[in-house]
SERO-4910 file (N, C-alpha, C, O; in steps of 0.05 Angstrom, whole numbers):
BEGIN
 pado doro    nc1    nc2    nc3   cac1   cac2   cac3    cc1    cc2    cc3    oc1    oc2    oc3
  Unk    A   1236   1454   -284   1230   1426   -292   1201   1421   -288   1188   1428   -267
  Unk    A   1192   1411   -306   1167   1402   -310   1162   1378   -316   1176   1366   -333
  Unk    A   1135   1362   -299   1127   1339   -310   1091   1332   -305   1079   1340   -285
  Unk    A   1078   1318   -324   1053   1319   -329   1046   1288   -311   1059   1268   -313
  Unk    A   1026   1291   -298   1013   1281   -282    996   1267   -288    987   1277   -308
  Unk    A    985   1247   -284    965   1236   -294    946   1219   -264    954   1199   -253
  Unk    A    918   1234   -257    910   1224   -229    875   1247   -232    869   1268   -242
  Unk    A    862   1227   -219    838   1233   -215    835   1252   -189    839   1246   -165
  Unk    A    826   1279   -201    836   1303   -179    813   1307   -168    795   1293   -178
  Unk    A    804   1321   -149    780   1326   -142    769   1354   -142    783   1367   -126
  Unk    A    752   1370   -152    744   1392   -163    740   1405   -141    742   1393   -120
  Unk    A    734   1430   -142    731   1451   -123    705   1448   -114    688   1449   -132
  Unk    A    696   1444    -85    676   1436    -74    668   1471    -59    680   1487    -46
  Unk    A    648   1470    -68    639   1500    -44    629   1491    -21    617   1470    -20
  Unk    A    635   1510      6    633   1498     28    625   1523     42    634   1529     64
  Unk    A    610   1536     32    599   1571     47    591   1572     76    579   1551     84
  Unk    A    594   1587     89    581   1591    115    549   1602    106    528   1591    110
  Unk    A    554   1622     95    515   1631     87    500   1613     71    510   1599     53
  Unk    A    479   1615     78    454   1605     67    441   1618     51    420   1607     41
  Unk    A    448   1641     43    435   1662     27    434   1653     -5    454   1641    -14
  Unk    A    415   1658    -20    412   1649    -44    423   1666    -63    408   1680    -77
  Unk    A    455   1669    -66    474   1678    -80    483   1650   -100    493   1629    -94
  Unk    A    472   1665   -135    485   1653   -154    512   1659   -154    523   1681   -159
  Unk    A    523   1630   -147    556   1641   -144    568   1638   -183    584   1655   -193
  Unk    A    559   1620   -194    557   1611   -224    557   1637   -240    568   1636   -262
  Unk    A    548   1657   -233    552   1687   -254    575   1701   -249    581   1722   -261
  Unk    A    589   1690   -229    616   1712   -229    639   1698   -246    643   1675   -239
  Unk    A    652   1707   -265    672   1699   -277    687   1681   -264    695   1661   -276
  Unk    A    693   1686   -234    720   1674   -224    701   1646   -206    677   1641   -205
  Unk    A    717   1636   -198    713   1618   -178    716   1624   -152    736   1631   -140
  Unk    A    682   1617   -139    687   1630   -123    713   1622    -84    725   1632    -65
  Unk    A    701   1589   -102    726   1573    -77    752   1582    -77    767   1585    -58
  Unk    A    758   1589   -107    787   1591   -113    799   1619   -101    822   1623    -92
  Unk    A    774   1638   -103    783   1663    -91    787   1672    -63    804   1688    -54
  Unk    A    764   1657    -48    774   1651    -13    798   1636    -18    796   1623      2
  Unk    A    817   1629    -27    833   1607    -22    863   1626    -25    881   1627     -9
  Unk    A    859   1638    -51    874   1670    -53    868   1698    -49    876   1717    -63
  Unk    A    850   1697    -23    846   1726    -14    857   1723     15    835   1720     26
  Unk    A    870   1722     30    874   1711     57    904   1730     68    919   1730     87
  Unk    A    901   1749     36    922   1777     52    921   1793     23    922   1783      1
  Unk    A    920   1816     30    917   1848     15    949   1851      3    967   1852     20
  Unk    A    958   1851    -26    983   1858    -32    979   1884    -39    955   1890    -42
  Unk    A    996   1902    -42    997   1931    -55    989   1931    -91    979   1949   -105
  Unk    A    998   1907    -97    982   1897   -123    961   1876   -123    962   1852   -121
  Unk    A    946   1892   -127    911   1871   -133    898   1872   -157    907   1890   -171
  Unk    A    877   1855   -171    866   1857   -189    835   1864   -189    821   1852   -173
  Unk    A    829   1874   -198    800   1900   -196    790   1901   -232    801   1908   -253
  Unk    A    760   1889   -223    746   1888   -247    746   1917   -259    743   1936   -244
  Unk    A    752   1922   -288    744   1952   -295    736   1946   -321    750   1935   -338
  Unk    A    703   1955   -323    695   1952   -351    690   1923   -357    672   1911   -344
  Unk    A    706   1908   -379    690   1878   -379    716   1861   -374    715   1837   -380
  Unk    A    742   1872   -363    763   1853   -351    776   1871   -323    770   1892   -313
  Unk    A    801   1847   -314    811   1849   -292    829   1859   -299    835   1853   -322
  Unk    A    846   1878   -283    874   1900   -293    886   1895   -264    875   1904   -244
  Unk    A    908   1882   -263    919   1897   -227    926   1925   -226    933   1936   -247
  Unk    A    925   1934   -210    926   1967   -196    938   1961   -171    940   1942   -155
  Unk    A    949   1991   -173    976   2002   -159    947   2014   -130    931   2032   -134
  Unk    A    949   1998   -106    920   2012    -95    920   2029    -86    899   2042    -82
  Unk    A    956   2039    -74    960   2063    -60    954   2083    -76    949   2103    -63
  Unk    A    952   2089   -109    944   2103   -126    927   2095   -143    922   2112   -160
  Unk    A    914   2071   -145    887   2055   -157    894   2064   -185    880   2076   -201
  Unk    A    918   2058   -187    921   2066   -220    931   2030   -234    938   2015   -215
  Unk    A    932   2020   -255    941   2004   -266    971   1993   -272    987   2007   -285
  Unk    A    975   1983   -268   1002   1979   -273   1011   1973   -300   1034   1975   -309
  Unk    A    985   1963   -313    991   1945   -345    965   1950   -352    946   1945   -338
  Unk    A    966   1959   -375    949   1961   -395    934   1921   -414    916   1915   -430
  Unk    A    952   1907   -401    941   1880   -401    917   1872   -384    916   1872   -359
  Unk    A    901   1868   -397    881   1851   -381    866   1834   -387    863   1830   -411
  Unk    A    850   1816   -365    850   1775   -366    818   1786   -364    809   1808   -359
  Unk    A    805   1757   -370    783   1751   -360    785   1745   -334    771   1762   -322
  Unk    A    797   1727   -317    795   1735   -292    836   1731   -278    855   1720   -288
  Unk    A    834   1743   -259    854   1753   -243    851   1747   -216    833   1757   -201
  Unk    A    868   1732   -210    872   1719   -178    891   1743   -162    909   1756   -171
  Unk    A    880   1744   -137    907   1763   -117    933   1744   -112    930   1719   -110
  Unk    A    962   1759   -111    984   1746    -99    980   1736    -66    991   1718    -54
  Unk    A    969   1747    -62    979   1735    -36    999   1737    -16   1001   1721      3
  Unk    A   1017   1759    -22   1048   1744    -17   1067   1732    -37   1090   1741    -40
  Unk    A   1061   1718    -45   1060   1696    -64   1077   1713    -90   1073   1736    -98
  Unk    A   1093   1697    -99   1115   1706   -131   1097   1716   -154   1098   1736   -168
  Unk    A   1080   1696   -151   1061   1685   -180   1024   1681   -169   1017   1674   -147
  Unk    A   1010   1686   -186    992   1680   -180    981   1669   -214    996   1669   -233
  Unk    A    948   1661   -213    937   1640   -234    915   1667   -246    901   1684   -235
  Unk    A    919   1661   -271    895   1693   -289    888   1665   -310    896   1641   -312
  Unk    A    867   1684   -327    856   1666   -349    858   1694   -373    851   1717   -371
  Unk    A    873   1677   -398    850   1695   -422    850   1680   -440    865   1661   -444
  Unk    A    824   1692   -460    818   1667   -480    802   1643   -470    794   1628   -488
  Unk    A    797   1638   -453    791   1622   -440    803   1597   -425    793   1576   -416
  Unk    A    833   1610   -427    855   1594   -427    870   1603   -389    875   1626   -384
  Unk    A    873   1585   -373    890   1592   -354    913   1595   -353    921   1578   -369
  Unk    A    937   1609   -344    967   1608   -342    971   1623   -321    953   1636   -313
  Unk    A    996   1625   -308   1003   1642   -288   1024   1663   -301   1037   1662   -322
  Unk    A   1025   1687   -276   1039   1701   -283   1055   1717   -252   1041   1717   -231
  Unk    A   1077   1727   -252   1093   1747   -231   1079   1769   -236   1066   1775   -257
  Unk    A   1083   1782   -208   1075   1800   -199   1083   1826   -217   1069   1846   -216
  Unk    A   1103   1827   -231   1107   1844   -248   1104   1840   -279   1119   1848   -297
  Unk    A   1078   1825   -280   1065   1825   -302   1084   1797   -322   1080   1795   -346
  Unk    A   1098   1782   -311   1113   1766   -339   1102   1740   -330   1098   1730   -308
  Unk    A   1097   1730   -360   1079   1710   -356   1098   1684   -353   1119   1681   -366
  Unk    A   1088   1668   -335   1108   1647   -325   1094   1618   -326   1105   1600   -313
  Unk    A   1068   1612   -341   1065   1593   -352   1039   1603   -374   1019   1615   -365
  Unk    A   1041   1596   -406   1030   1617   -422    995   1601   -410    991   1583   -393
  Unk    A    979   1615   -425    950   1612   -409    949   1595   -436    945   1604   -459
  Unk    A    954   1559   -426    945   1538   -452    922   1517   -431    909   1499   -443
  Unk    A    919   1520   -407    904   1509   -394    879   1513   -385    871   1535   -376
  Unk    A    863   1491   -387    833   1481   -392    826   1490   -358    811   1507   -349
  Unk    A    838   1479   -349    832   1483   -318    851   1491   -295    875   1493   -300
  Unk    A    842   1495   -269    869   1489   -252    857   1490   -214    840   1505   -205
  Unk    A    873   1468   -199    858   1465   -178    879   1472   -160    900   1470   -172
  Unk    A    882   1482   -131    890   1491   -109    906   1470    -94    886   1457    -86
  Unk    A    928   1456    -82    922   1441    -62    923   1450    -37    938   1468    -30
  Unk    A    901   1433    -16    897   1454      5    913   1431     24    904   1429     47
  Unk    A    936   1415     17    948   1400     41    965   1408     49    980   1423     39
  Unk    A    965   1397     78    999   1409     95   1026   1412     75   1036   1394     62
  Unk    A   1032   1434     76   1061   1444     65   1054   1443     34   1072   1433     20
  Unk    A   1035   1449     25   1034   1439     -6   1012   1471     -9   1002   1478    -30
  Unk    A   1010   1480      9    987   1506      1    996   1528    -20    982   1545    -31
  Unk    A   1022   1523    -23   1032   1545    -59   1022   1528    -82   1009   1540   -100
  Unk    A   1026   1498    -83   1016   1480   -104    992   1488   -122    971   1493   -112
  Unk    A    995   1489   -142    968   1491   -161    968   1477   -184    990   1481   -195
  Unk    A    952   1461   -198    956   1433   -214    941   1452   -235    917   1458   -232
  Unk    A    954   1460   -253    949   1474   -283    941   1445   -296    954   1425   -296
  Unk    A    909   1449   -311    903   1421   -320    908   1426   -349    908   1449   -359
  Unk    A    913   1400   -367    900   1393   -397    874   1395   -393    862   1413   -405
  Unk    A    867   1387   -385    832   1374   -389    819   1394   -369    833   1410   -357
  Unk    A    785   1394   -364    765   1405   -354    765   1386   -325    754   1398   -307
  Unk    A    773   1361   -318    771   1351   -298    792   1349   -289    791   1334   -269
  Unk    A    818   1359   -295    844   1355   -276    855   1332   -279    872   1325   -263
  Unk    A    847   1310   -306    862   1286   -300    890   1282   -309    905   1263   -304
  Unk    A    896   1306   -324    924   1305   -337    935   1345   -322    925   1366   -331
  Unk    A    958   1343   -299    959   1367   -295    987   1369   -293    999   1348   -288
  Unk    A    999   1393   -295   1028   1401   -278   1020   1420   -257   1003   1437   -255
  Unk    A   1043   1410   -239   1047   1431   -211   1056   1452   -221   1067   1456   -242
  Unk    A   1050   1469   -203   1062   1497   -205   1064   1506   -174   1048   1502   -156
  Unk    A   1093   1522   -176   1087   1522   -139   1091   1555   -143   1111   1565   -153
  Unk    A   1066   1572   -134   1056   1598   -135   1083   1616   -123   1095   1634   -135
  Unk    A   1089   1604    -90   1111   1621    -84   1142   1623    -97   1156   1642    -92
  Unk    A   1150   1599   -116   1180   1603   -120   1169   1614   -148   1187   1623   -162
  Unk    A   1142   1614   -161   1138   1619   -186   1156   1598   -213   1170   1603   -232
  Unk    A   1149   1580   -204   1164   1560   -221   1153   1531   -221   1143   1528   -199
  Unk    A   1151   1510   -236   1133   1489   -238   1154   1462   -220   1178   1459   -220
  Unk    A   1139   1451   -210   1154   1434   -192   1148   1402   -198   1127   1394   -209
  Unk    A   1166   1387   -189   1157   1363   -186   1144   1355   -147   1163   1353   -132
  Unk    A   1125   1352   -137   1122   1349   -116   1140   1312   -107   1143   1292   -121
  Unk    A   1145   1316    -80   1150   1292    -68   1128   1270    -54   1105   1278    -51
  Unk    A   1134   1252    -47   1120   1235    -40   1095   1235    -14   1075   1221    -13
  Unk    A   1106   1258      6   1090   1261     32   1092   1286     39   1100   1299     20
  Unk    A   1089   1297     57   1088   1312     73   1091   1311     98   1094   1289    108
  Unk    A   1091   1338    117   1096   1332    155   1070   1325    165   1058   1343    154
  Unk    A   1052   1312    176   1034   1321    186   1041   1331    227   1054   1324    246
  Unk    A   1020   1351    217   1019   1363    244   1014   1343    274    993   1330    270
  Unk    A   1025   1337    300   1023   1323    317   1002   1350    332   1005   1375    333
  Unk    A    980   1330    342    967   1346    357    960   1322    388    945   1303    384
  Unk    A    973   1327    419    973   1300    431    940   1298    439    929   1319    445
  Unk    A    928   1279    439    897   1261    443    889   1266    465    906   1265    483
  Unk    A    865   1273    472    857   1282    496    856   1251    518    841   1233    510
  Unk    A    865   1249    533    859   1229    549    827   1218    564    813   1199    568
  Unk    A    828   1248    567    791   1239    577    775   1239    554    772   1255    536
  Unk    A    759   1209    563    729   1214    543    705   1211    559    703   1217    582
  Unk    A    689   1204    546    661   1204    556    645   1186    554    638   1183    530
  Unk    A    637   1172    567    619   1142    560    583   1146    577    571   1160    593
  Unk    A    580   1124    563    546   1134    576    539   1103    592    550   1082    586
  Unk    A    520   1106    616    527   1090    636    489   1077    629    474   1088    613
  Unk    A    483   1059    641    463   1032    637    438   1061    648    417   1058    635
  Unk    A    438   1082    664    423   1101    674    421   1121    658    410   1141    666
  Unk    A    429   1120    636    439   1133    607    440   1165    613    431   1186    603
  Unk    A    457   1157    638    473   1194    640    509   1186    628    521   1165    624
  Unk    A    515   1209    626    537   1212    619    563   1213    633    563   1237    640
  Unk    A    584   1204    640    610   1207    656    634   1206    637    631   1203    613
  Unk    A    664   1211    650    683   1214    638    707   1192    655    714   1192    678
  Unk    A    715   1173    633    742   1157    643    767   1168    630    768   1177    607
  Unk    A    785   1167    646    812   1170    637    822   1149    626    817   1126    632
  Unk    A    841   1157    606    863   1134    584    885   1139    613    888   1155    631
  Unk    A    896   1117    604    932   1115    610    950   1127    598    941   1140    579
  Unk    A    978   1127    601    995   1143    567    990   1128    558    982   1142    539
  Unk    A    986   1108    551    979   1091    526    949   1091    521    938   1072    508
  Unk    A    941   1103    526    913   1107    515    887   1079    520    865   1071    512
  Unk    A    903   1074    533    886   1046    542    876   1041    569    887   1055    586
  Unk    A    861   1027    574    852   1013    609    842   1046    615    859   1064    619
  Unk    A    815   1051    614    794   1070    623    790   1066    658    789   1044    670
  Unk    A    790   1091    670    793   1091    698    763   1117    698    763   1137    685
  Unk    A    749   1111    711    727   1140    717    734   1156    729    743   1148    750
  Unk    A    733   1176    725    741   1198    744    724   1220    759    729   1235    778
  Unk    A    694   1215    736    672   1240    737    647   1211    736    648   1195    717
  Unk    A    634   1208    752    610   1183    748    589   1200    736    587   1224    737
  Unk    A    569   1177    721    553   1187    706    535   1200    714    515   1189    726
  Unk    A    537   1226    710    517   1252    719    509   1274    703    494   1291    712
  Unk    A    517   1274    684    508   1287    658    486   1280    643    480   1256    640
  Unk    A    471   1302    631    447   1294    610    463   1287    576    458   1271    558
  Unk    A    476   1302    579    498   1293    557    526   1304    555    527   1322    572
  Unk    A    548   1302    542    572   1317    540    581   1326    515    582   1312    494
  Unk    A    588   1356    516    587   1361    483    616   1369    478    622   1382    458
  Unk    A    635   1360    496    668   1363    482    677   1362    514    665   1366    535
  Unk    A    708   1354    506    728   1345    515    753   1360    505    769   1349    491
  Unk    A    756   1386    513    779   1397    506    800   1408    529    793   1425    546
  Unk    A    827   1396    529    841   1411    554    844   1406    577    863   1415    590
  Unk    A    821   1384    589    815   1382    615    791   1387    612    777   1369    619
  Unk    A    779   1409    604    750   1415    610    733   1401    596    737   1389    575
  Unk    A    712   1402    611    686   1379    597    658   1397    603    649   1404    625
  Unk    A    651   1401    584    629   1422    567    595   1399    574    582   1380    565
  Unk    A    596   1409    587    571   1396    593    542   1401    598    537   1424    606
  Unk    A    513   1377    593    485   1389    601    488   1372    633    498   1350    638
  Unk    A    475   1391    649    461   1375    672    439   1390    682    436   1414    681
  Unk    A    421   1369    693    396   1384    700    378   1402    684    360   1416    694
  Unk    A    385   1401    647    381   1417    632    394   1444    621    385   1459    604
  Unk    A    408   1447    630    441   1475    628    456   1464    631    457   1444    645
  Unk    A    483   1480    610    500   1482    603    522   1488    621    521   1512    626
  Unk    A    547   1475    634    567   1487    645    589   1477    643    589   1453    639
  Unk    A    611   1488    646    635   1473    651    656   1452    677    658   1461    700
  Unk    A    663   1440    673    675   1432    692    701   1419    688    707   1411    666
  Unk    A    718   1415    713    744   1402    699    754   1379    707    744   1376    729
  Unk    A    771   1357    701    777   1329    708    770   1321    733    773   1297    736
  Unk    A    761   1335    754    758   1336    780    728   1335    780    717   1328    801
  Unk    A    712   1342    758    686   1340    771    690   1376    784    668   1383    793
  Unk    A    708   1394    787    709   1418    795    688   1433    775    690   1429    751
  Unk    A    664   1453    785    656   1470    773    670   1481    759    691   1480    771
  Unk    A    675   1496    733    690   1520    722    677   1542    713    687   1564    709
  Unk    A    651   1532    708    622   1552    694    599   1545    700    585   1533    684
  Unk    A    590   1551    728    565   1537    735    547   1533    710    551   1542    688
  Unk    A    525   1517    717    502   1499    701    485   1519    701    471   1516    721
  Unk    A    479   1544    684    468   1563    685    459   1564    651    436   1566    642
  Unk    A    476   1564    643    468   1568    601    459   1551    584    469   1529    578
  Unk    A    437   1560    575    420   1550    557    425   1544    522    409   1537    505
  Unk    A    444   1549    521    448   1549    484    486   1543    483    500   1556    498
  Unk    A    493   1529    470    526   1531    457    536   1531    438    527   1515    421
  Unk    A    555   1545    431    577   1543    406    597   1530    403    616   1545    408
  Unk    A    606   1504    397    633   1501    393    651   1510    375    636   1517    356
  Unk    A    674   1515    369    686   1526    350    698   1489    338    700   1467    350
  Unk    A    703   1496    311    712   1475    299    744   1468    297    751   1444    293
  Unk    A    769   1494    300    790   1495    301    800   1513    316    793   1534    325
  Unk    A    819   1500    316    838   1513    334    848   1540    331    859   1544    309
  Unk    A    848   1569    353    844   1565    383    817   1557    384    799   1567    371
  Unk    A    814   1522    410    793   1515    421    779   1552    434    788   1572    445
  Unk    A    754   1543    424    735   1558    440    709   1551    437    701   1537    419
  Unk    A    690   1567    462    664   1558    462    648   1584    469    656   1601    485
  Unk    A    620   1584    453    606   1604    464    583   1596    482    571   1576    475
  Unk    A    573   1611    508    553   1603    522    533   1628    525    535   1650    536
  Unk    A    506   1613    508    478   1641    522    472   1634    550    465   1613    562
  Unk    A    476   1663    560    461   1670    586    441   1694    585    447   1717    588
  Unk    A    408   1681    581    392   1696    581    395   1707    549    392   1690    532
  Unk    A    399   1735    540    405   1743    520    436   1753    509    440   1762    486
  Unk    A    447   1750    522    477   1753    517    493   1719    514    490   1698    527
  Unk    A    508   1727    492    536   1710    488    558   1709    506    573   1728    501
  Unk    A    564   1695    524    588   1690    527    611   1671    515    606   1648    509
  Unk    A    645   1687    510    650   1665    490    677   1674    503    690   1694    506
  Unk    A    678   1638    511    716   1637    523    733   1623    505    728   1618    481
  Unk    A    756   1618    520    777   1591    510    782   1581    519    785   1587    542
  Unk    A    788   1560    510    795   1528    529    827   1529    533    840   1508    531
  Unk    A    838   1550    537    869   1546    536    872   1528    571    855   1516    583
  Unk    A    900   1533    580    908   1517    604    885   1527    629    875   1511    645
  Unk    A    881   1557    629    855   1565    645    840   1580    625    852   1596    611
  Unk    A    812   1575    623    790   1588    624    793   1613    616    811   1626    627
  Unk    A    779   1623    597    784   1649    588    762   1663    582    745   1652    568
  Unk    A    758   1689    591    729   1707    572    746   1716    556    769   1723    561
  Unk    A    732   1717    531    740   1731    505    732   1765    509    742   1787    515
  Unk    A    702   1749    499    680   1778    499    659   1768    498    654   1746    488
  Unk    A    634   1789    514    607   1785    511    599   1798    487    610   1818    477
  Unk    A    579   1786    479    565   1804    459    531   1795    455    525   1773    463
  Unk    A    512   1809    444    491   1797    438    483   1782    415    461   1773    412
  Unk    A    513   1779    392    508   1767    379    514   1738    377    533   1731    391
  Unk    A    502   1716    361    509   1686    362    529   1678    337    520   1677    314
  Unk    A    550   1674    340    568   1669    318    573   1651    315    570   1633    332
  Unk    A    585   1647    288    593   1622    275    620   1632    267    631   1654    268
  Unk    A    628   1605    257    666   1604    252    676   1619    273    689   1638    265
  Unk    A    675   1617    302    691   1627    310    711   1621    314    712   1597    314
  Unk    A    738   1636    321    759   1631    310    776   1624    296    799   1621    304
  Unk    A    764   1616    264    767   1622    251    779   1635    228    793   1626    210
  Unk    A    767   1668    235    766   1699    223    788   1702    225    797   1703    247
  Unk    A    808   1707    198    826   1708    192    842   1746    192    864   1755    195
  Unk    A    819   1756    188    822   1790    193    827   1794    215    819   1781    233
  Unk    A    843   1814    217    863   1823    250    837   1830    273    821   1848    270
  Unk    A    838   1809    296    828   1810    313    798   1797    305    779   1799    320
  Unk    A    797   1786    283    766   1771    273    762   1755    301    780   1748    316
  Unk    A    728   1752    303    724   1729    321    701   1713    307    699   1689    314
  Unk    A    681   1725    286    661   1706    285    645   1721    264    649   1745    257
  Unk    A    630   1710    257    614   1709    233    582   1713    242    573   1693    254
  Unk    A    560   1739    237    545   1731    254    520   1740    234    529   1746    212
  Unk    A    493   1744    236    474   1743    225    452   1760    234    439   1754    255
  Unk    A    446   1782    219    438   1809    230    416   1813    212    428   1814    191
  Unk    A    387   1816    204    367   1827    186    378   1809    165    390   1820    146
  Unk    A    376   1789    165    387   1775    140    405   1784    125    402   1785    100
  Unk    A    426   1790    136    448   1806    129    476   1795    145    469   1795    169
  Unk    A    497   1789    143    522   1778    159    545   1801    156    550   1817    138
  Unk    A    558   1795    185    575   1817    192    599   1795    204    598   1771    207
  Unk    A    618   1811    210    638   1804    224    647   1812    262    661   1831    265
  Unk    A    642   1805    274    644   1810    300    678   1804    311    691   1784    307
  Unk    A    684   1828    325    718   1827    332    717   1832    353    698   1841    366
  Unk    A    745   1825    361    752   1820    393    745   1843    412    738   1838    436
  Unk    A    745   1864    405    732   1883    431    714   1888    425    706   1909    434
  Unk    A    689   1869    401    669   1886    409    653   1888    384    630   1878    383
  Unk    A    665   1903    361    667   1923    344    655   1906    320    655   1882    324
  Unk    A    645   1915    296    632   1902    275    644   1915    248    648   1939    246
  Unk    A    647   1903    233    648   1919    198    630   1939    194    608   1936    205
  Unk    A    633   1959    183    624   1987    182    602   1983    165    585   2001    163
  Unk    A    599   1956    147    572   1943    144    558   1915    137    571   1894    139
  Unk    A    539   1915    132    526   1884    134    529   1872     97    528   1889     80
  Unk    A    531   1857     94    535   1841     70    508   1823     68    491   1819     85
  Unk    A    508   1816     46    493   1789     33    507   1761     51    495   1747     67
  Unk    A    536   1758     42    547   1735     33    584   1742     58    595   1763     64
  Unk    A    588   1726     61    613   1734     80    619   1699     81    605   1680     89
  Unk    A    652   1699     68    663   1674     66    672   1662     96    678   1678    114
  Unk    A    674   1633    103    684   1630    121    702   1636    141    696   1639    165
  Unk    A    725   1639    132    742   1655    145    746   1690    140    768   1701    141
  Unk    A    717   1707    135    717   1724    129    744   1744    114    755   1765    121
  Unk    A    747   1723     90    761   1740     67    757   1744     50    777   1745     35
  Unk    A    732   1749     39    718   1758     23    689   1761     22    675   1740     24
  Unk    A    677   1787     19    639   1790     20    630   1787      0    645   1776    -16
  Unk    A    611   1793     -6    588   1795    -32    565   1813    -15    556   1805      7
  Unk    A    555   1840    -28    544   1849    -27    527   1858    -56    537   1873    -73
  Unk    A    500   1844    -59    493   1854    -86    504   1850   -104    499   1826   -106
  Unk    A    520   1858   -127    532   1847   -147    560   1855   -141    579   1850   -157
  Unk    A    564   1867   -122    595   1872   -114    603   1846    -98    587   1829    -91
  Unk    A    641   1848    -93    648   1828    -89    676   1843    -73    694   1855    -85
  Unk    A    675   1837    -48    704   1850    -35    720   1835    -29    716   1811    -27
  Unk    A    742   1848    -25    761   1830    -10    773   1843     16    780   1867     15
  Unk    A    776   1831     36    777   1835     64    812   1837     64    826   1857     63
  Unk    A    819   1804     66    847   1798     63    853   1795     98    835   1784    112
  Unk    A    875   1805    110    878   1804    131    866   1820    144    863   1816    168
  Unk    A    854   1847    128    845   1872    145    825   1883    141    816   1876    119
  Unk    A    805   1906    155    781   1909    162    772   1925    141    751   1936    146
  Unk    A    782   1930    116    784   1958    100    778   1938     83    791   1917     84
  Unk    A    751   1943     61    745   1922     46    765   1933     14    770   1957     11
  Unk    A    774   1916     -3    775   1930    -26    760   1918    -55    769   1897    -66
  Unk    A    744   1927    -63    723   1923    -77    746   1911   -111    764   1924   -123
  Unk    A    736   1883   -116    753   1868   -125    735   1871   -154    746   1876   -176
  Unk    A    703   1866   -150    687   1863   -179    666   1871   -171    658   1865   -149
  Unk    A    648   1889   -192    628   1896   -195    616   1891   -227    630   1893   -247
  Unk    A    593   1886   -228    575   1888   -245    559   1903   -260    543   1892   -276
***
């Protein structure tokens, strides 16, 4: 069952971790769209050959179909995935049958809770007239009204700044109301509140401590990382080395390293920790240690997909790149 939509959608926004001056506009595909479906390696992938995309069998890099699109999305897992030809989008199963013909102008992703199979096959170039398609049952859907959202419970302690314009921490109630101090203002500033612990400057360094005003990381480090999602973590320079824990119930070392990363935790590749920046070149840094066997141009947020030069890999869950398009 199918039905046409009618709603002002909002276009695919790029949101890169690098800074590198990569024309993303010359690659056929999109490049938001393809971090969005590269986030696991199927045994069937699609691999530029010549001037289109063919999926191939990779355990034997042979073809499976003599059909081929202008561009070709990975499954994922996933029943169905989204190809274009003619200039036309449609989807198709993994065994090649096409399951909505390619009559569409456009088509956008949704990236909301429980809705991440959804893909709005458009009439138009702006998405204002689309149908759902839900990637994993491979079949077009009517969506419902809401969704779950995730409960995540509110940290009780915050941080207020005192007439001496140092920094301290009051406690909520369960009700989140009537502030009680617990830490008086003695901070140069506070840069998170996760767990109990409170990430803090004093005296000019960086340390941790917990609802108690208890040390947890003396005031020793000069530089920090917060991570943006969940697992909470943080990185601290000491001198020239990284240290980078987690804010779980106790304190955690990850790993040292000398590199300064971003997205950490993040990295979606087995054992990923971070995203880091080498000779103007970005790598992937992992939990014991260890780095990608090489440096890239371009490395997507959740490192699942590079750009090196006019090549274009795909990571997926695992450390083994497989080279998706070349030029």
């Amino acid at each position: 069952m199918r039905q046409i939509i009618t709603i002002l959608f909002l276009t695919f926004s790029i949101t890169l971790f690098s800074q590198a001056k990569i024309e993303f506009d010359k690659f056929p595909f999109n490049i938001e769209a393809l971090k969005d479906l590269s986030y696991k390696k199927d045994s069937i992938m699609p691999k530029f050959i010549g001037d289109k995309f063919y999926y191939i069998n990779i355990n034997t890099n042979k073809k499976i179909s003599e059909v081929g699109f202008q561009v070709a999305y990975p499954f994922v897992g996933r029943k169905s995935t989204i190809i274009k030809m003619e200039d036309n989008f449609g989807v198709i199963d993994i065994n090649g049958n096409v399951l909505a013909k390619p009559t569409y102008k456009s088509f956008q992703l949704w990236r909301t809770p429980m809705r991440e199979n959804f893909a709005a096959l458009c009439r138009t170039n702006n998405c204002s007239s689309f149908e759902v398609f839900d990637l994993a049952k491979g079949d077009f859907v009517i969506p419902d009204n809401g969704c779950a959202i995730p409960y995540f419970e509110r940290e009780r302690l915050i941080s207020f700044k005192s007439k001496n314009k140092k920094y301290g921490v009051n406690q909520l109630d369960e009700n989140y109301q009537n502030p009680k101090t617990v830490i008086k203002p003695v901070f140069d500033s506070i840069y998170d509140i996760r767990r109990n612990f409170i990430t803090a400057k004093k005296n000019g360094k960086i340390g941790v401590v917990d609802g108690n005003n208890k040390t947890i990381l003396p005031f020793t480090y000069g530089k920090i990382i917060l991570s943006n999602e969940r697992p909470n973590l943080i990185g601290l320079k000491n001198n020239s080395i990284w240290e980078y824990y987690n804010l779980f119930d106790k304190l955690g070392l990850v790993l040292k390293s000398k590199y300064e990363c971003k997205n950490i935790g993040e990295i979606i590749i087995d054992d990923g920790f971070g995203i880091y920046k080498v000779n103007d070149k970005y790598n992937i840094l992992f939990n014991d240690g260890t780095s990608l066997n090489q440096n890239y141009d371009w490395i997507s947020d959740k490192g699942t997909i590079a750009i090196d030069s006019d090549k274009v890999y795909i990571f997926g869950n695992e450390k083994v790149p497989f080279l998706y398009y070349e030029k």
